[in-house]
MARDREN-388818 format. One record per residue (C-alpha): residue in one letter; x, y, z. Coordinates in nm, 3 decimals. Layout:
<nodes>
rest:px:py:pz
A:X:Y:Z
...
</nodes>
This chain:
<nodes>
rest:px:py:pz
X:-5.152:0.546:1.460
X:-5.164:0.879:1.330
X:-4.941:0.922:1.010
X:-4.634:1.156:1.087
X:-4.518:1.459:0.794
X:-4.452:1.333:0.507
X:-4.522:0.947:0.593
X:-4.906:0.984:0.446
X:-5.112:0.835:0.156
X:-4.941:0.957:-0.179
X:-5.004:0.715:-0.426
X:-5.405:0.702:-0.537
X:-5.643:0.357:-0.589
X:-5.711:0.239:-0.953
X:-5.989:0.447:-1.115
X:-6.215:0.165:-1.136
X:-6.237:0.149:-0.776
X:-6.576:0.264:-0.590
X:-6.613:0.586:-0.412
X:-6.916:0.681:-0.109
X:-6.915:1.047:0.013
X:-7.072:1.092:0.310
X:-7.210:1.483:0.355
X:-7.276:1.545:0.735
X:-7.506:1.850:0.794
X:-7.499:1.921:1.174
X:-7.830:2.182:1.161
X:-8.168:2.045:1.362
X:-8.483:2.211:1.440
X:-8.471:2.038:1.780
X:-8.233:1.735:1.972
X:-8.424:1.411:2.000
X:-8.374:1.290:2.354
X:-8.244:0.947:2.165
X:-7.993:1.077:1.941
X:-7.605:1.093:2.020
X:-7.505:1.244:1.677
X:-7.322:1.523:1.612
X:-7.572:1.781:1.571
X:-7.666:2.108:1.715
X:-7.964:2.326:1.716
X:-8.038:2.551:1.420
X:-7.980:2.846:1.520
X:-7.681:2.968:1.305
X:-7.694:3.240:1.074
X:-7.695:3.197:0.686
X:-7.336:3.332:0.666
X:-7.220:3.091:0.927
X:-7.421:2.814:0.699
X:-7.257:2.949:0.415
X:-6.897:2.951:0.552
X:-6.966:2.584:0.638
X:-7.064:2.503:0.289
X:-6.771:2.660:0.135
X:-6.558:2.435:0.427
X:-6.705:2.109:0.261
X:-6.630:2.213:-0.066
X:-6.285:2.299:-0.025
X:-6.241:1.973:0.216
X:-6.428:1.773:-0.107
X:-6.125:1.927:-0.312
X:-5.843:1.793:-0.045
X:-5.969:1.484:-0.016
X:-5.997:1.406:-0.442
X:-5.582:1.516:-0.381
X:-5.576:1.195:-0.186
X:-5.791:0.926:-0.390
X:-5.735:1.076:-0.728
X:-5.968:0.973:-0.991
X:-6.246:0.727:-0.856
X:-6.568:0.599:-0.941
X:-6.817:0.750:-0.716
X:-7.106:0.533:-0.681
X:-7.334:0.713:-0.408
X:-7.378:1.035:-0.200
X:-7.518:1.064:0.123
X:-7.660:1.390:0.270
X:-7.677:1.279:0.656
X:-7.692:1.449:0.984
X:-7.839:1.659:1.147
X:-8.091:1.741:0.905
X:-7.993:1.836:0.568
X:-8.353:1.873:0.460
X:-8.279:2.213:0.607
X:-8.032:2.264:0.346
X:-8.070:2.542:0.105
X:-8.153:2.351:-0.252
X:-7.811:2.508:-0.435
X:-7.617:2.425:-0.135
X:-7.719:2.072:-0.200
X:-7.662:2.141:-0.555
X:-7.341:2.293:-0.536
X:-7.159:2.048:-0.324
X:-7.320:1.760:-0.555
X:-7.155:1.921:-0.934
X:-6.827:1.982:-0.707
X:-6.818:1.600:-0.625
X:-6.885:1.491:-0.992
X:-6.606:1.742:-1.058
X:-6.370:1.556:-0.865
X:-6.448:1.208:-0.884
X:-6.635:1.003:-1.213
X:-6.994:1.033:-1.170
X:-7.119:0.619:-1.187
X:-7.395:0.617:-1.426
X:-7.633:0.498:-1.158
X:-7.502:0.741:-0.888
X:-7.737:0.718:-0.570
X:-7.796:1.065:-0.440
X:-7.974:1.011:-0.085
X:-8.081:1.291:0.146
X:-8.262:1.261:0.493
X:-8.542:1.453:0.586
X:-8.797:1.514:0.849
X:-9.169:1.536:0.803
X:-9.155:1.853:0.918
X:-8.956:1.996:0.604
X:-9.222:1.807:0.380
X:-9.303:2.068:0.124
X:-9.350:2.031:-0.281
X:-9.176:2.329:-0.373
X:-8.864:2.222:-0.139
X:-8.842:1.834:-0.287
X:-8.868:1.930:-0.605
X:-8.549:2.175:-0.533
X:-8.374:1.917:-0.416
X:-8.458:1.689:-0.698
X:-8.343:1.933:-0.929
X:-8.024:1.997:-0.726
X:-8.005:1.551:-0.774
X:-8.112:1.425:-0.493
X:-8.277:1.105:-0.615
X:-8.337:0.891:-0.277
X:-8.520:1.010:-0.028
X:-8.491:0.884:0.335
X:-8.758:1.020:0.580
X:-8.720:0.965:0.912
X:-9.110:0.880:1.003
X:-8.947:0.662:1.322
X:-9.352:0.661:1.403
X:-9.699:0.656:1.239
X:-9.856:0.626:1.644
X:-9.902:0.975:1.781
X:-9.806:0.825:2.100
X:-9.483:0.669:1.982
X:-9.390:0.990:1.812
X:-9.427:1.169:2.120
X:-9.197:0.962:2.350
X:-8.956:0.968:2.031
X:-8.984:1.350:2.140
X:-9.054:1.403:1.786
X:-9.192:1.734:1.611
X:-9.435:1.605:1.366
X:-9.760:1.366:1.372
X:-9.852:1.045:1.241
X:-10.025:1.268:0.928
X:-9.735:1.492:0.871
X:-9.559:1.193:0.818
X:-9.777:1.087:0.540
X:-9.824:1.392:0.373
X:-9.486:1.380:0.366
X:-9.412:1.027:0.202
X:-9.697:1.140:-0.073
X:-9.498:1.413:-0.171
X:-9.179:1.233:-0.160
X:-9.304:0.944:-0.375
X:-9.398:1.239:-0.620
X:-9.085:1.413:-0.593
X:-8.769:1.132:-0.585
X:-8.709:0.817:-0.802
X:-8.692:0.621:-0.482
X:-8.860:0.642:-0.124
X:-8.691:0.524:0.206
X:-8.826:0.524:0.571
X:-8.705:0.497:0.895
X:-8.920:0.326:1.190
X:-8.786:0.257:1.564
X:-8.946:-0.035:1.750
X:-8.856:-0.091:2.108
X:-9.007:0.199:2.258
X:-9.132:0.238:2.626
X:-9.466:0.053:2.668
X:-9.474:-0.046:2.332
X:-9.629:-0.417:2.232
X:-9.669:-0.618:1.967
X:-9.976:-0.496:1.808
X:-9.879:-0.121:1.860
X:-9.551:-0.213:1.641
X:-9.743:-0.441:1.381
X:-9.942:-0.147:1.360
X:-9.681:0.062:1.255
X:-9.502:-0.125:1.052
X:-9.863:-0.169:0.870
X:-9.867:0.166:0.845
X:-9.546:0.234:0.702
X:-9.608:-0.023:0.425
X:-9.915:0.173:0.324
X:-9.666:0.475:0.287
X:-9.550:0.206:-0.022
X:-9.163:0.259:0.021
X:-8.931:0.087:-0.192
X:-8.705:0.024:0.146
X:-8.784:0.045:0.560
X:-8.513:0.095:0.781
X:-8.675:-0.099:1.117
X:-8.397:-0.033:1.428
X:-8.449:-0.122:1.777
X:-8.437:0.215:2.012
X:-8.067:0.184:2.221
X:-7.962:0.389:2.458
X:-7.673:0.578:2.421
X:-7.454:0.746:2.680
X:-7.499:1.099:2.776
X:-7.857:1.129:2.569
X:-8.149:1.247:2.752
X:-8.299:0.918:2.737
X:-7.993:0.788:2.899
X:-8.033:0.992:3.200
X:-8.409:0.918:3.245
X:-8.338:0.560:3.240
X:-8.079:0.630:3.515
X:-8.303:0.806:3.720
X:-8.612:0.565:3.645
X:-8.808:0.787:3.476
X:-8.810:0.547:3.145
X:-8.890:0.190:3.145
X:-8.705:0.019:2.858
X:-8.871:-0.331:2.661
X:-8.737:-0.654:2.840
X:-8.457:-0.872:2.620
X:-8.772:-1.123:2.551
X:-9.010:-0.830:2.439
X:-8.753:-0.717:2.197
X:-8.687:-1.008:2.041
X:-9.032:-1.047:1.988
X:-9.094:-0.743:1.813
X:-8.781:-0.796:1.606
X:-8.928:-1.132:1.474
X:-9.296:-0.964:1.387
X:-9.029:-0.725:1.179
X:-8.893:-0.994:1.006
X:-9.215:-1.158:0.967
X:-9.443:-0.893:0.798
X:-9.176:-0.690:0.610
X:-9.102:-1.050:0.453
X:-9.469:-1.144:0.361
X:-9.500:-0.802:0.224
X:-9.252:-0.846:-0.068
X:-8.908:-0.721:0.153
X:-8.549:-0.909:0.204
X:-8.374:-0.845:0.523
X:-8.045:-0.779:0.363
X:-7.936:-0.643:0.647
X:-7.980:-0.695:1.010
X:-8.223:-0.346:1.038
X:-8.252:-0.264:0.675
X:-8.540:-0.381:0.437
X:-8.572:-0.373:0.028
X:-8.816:-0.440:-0.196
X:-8.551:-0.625:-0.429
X:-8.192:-0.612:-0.442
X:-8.247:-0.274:-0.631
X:-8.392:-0.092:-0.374
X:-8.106:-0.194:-0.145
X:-7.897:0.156:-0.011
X:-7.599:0.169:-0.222
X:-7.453:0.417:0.011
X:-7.498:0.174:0.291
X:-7.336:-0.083:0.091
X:-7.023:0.100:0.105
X:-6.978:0.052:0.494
X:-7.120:-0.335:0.506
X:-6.887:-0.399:0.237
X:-6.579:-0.256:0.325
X:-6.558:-0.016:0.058
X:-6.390:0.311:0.057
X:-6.570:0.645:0.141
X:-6.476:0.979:0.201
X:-6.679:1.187:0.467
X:-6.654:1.582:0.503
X:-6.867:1.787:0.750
X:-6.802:1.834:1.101
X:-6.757:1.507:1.237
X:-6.803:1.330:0.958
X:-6.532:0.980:0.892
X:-6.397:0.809:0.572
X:-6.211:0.497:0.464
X:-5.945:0.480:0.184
X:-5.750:0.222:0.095
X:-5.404:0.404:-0.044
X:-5.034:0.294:-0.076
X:-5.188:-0.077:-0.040
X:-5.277:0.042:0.311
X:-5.636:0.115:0.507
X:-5.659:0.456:0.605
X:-5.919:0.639:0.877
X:-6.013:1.005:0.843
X:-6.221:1.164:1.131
X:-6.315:1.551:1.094
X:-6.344:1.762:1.341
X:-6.687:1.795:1.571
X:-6.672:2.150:1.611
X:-6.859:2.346:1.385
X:-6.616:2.660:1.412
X:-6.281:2.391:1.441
X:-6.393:2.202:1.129
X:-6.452:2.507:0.914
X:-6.093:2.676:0.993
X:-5.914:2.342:0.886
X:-6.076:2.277:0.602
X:-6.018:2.640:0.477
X:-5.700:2.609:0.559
X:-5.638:2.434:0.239
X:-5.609:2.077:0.336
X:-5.770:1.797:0.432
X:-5.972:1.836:0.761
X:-5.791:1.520:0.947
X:-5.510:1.346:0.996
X:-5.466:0.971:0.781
X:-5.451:0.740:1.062
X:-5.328:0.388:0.899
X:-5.537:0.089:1.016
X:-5.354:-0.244:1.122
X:-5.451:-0.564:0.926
X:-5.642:-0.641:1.249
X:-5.802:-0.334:1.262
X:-5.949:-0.378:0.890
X:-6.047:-0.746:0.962
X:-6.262:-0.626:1.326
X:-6.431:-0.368:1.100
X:-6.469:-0.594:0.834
X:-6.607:-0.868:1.068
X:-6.828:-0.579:1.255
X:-6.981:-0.441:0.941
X:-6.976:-0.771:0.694
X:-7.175:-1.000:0.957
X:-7.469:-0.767:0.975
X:-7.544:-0.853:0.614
X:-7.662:-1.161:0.388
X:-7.364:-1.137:0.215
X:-7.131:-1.228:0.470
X:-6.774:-1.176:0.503
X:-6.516:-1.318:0.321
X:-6.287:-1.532:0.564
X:-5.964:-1.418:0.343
X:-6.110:-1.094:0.489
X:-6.065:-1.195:0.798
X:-5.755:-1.398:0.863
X:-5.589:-1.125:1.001
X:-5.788:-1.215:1.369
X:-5.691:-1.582:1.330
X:-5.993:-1.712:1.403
X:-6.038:-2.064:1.392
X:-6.269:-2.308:1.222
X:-6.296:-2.474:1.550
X:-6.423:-2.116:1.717
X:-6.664:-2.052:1.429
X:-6.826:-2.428:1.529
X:-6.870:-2.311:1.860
X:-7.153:-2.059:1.737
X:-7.292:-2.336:1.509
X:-7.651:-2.203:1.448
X:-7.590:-1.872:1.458
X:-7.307:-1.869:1.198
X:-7.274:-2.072:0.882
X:-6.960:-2.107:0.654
X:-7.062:-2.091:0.295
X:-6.847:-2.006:-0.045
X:-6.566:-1.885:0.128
X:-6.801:-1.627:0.356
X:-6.875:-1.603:0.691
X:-7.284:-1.535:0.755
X:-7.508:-1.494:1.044
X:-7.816:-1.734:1.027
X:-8.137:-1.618:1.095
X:-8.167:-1.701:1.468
X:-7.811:-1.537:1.492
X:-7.915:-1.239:1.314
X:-8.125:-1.098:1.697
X:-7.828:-1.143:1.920
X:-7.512:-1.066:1.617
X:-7.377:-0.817:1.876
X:-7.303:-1.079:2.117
X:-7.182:-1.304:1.875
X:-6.963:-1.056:1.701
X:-6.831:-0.977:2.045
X:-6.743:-1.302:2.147
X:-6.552:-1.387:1.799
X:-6.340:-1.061:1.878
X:-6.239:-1.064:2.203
X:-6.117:-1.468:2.093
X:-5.893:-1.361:1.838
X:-5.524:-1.399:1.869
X:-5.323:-1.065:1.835
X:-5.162:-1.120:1.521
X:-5.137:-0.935:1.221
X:-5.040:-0.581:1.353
X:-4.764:-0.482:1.105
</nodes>
């Protein structure tokens, strides 16, 4: 529920507790037909940019009013595409957020980008500014595949654009989807080849969904796009697991790939683990855990609504406070995906019984007090994570 005057958040975590910010830039050159973010095309003018820029900072300096001093352990520059950010934007927002918070002294600064914004003189701005993780949405090195993607670079825009970003950041991730119309096995193993020749230190692999109201979602409905069969998806999600494993990667995540434990996402981390986050931009959520109690922020989408509350002074959403049950469904949502598990003290709050958990024996495993999805459970964890849910007792609401 949504806290009422003077019944929010006062008192502020321990400083030793970890910190994500989440930086959601709405701007993009074009809509992929796929994506159901909040984003909108780029066509506003710098002072509109730069009103929105002076929103996050001032909704970065009502949010630190609410956590008080933290450690902040990663930064995420999502969207949208903030590749299209100016350089001191990026800079600006990033000395504001060590003002607030403690920098950690291996603070992961990601940024996305498109291939499209690959140039030296721009990643070196940004490295300057600190970005020092660079996630590149390739999603295809098949000219074909980036076409049905609706996509506005090529297969070699995509690796001119990993060479420069292997010269420009400390670390180098990409994003590849599988599961696209009419694609088979050896189209995606020759992808993912082609990725690992890009020499990343982590690949982001997801399987193409459909989402409501996208404009893939209405050419499915009207037949005009013919979608992988359950069986053909599976199979390309095992060749995944298969050559990202022989070359040198660990699934530590059910779609996300390292080459060692430190090339894992940090930011990422924050979410899988349950850790708290702060999110500003239009749209953009957070977690805190304040007053003993798990809090949900959500910003507003508009562009023009999101900029007038933050400038207002304070923080750009209402604190809704979670329910024990609500923490332990995200916790079971988000903790499952990973090879760390969930804890099950996490999770008594649903009341889930050993003798449930049995019934998914194979595709679940008890181990050190955790929870954790096997590897044939890993492919259908949505189903499983479902099921678990919708069998736990109400209990735990106050």
């Amino acid at each position: 529920m949504t806290a009422a005057p003077g019944e929010g958040p006062t008192t502020s975590p321990p400083s030793a507790r970890a910190l994500g910010l989440y930086v959601h830039w709405p701007y993009c050159e074009r809509i992929c037909p796929y994506c159901d973010f909040n984003v909108v095309r780029d066509r506003g003018a710098r002072a509109t940019k730069a009103r929105l820029v002076d929103a996050i900072l001032a909704d970065l300096t009502a949010q630190a009013r609410l956590t008080g001093p933290m450690s902040l352990v990663s930064v995420f520059f999502g969207g949208g595409t903030p590749s299209l950010m100016d350089s001191e934007d990026v800079m600006r927002i990033l000395e504001t957020a060590r003002d607030l918070w403690t920098p950690g002294a291996d603070l992961e600064v990601t940024l996305e980008a498109n291939p499209t914004d690959a140039e030296a003189s721009r990643f070196a701005a940004l490295a300057r500014a600190g970005v020092n993780r660079l996630s590149l949405g390739v999603q295809s090195l098949d000219d074909r595949g980036l076409k049905v993607l609706g996509r506005n670079h090529d297969a070699a825009s995509a690796r001119r654009a990993a060479v420069l970003a292997r010269d420009s950041f400390p670390r180098l991730s990409i994003d590849l989807i599988h599961g696209l119309p009419g694609q088979d096995a050896a189209a995606w193993a020759g992808d993912l080849a082609a990725g690992l020749a890009l020499q990343p230190e982590h690949i982001s692999a997801y399987e193409l969904t459909i989402e409501s109201g996208t404009a893939f979602d209405r050419a499915v409905r009207r037949g005009a796009l013919n979608m992988p069969g359950e069986d053909a998806r599976a199979d390309l999600f095992a060749l995944t697991q298969e050559m990202l494993s022989a070359a040198g990667f660990d699934a530590y995540e059910v779609s996300n790939h390292a080459r060692g434990p430190q090339a894992r996402a940090r930011h990422n981390l924050v979410y899988w683990r349950g850790e708290d986050y702060v999110g500003v931009g239009p749209g953009a959520h957070g977690r805190l855990t304040l007053d003993g109690a798990r809090w949900a922020l959500e910003t507003p989408r508009a562009i023009g609504d999101y900029v007038r509350a933050a400038l207002d002074g304070g923080p750009s959403s209402a604190p809704q406070r979670l329910t024990p049950r609500d923490v332990a469904l995200e916790r079971l949502l988000m903790g499952l995906r990973t090879v760390e598990g969930v804890s099950l003290t996490d999770l008594m709050p649903l009341g889930i019984s050993e003798g449930k958990i049995m019934e998914f024996q194979g595709f679940l495993e008890m181990c050190e007090g955790c929870l954790l999805a096997t590897p044939r459970g890993r492919p259908v964890l949505d189903s499983v994570i479902s099921q678990l849910a919708a069998a736990a007792p109400s209990i735990g609401e106050s």
